[in-house]
PAKOLLUM-988103 format. One line per field, with one value per residue (C-alpha): residue in three letters; x, y, z. Coordinates in pm, whole numbers, always signed. Example, Ala and Ser with C-alpha at 12.3 -4.5 7.8 and 13.67 -1.06 7.14 Angstrom:
rest: ALA  SER
X: +1230  +1367
Y: -450  -106
Z: +780  +714
***
This chain:
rest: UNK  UNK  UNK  UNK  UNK  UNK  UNK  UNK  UNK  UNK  UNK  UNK  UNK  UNK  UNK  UNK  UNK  UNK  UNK  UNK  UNK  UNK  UNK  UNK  UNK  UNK  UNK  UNK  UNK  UNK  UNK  UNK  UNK  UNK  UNK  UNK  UNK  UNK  UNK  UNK  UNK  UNK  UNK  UNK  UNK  UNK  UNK  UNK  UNK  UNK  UNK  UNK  UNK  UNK  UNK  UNK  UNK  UNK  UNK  UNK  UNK  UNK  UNK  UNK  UNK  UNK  UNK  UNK  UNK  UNK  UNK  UNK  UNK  UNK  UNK  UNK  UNK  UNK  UNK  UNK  UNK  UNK  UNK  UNK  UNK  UNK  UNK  UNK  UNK  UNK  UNK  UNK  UNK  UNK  UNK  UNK  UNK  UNK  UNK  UNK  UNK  UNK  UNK  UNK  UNK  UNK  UNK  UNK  UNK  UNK  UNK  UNK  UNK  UNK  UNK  UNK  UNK  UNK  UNK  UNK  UNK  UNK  UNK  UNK  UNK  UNK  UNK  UNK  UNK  UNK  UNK  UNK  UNK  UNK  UNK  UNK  UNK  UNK  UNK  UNK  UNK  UNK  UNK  UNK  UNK  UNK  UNK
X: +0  +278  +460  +115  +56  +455  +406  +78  +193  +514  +210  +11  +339  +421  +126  -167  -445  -349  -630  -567  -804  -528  -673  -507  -523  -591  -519  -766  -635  -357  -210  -459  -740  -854  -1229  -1356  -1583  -1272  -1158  -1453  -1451  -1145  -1230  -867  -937  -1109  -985  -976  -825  -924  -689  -818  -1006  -1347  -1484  -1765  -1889  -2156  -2037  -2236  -2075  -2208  -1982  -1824  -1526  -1379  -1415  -1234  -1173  -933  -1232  -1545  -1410  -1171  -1301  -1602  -1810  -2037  -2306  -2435  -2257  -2510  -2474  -2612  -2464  -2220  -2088  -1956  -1802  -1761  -1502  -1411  -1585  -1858  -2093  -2346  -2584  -2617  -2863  -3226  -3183  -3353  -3137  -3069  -2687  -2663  -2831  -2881  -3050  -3207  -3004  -2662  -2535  -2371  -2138  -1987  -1753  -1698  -1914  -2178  -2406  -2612  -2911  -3036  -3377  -3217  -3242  -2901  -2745  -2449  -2348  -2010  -2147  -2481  -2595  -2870  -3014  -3217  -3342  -3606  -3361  -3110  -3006  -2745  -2456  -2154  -1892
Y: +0  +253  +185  +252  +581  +648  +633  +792  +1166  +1114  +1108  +1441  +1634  +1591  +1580  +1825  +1622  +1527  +1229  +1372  +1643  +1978  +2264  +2405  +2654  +2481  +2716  +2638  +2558  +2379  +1997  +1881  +2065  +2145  +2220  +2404  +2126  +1884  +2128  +2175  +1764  +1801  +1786  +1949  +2247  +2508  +2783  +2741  +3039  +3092  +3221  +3491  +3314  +3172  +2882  +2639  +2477  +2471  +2357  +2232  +2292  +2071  +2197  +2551  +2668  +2990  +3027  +3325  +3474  +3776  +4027  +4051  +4133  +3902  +3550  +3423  +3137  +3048  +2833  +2878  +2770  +2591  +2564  +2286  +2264  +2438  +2839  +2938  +3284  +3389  +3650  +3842  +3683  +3729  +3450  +3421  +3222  +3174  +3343  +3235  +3007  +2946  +2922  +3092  +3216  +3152  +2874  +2853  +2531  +2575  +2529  +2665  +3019  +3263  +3549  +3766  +4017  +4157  +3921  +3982  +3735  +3758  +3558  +3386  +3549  +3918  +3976  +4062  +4112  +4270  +4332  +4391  +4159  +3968  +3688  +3404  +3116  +3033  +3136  +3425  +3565  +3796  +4069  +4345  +4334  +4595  +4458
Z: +0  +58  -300  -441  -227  -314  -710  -694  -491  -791  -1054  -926  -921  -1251  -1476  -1525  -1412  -1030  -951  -578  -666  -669  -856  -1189  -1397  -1781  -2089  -2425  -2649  -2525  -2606  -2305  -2390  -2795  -2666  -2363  -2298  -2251  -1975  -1794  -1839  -1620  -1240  -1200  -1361  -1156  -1353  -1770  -1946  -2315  -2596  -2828  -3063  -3144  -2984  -3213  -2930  -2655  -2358  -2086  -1694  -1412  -1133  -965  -1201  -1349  -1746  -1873  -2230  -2320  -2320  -2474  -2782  -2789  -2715  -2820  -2807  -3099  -2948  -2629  -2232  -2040  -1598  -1513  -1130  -937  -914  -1222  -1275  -1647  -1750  -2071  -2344  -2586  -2650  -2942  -3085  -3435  -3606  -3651  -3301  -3062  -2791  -2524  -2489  -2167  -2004  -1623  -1447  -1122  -803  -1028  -1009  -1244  -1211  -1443  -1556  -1904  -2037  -2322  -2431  -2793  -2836  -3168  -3032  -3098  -2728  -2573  -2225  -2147  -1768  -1598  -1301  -1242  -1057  -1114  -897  -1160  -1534  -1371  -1198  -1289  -1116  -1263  -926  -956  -717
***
């Protein structure tokens, strides 16, 4: 049992996913991560950092993390980010929908929270929201918050 517990502490300190559960920061793209959604699929990374580009994807997050972009008009993601679980904060990026969509740019289930910063959101529904800091519990909730 101690040889095990030996070559597993040797394992966390030199890779980027520690199964011990320590916290990392995880760049997008990256060789670990080509998608956001294969970060967020990370339990290690409670902080992914997005490069100045845009993103064709809709992730879906189902637990507390930080997602940040290099401004909103910088990094964007072309789909929609959906919260499931968990407190998410949101920094510096743009997303939007396609046009003609239906869906909504920003997705919050009941029971997760959202906070932002910097963060603009276009609907496919040509309704918008742009806040430098708001908070949900839930989708009927919003609330514009300046820290």
């Amino acid at each position: 049992m101690r040889k095990l517990m030996t070559v597993a502490i040797l394992t966390c300190s030199t890779s980027l996913v520690c199964p011990l559960g320590r916290a990392a920061t995880c760049q997008v793209p990256s060789d670990g991560y080509t998608t956001i959604q294969a970060a967020v699929d990370d339990p290690s990374c409670t902080e992914i950092v997005l490069a100045v580009q845009v993103y064709e994807e809709s992730p879906v997050v189902a637990r507390s993390l930080t997602l940040s972009g290099a401004g909103s008009g910088a990094t964007f993601v072309a789909g929609r980010v959906e919260v499931t679980a968990g407190a998410v904060e949101v920094r510096e990026l743009e997303i939007r929908t396609p046009p003609g969509t239906e869906w909504e740019g920003l997705l919050v289930h009941s029971g997760a929270a959202v906070r932002g910063f910097d963060l603009v959101v276009v609907s496919g529904r040509e309704c918008s929201l742009f806040a430098d800091g708001f908070e949900s519990g839930d989708l009927s909730a919003w609330s514009s918050v300046t820290p």
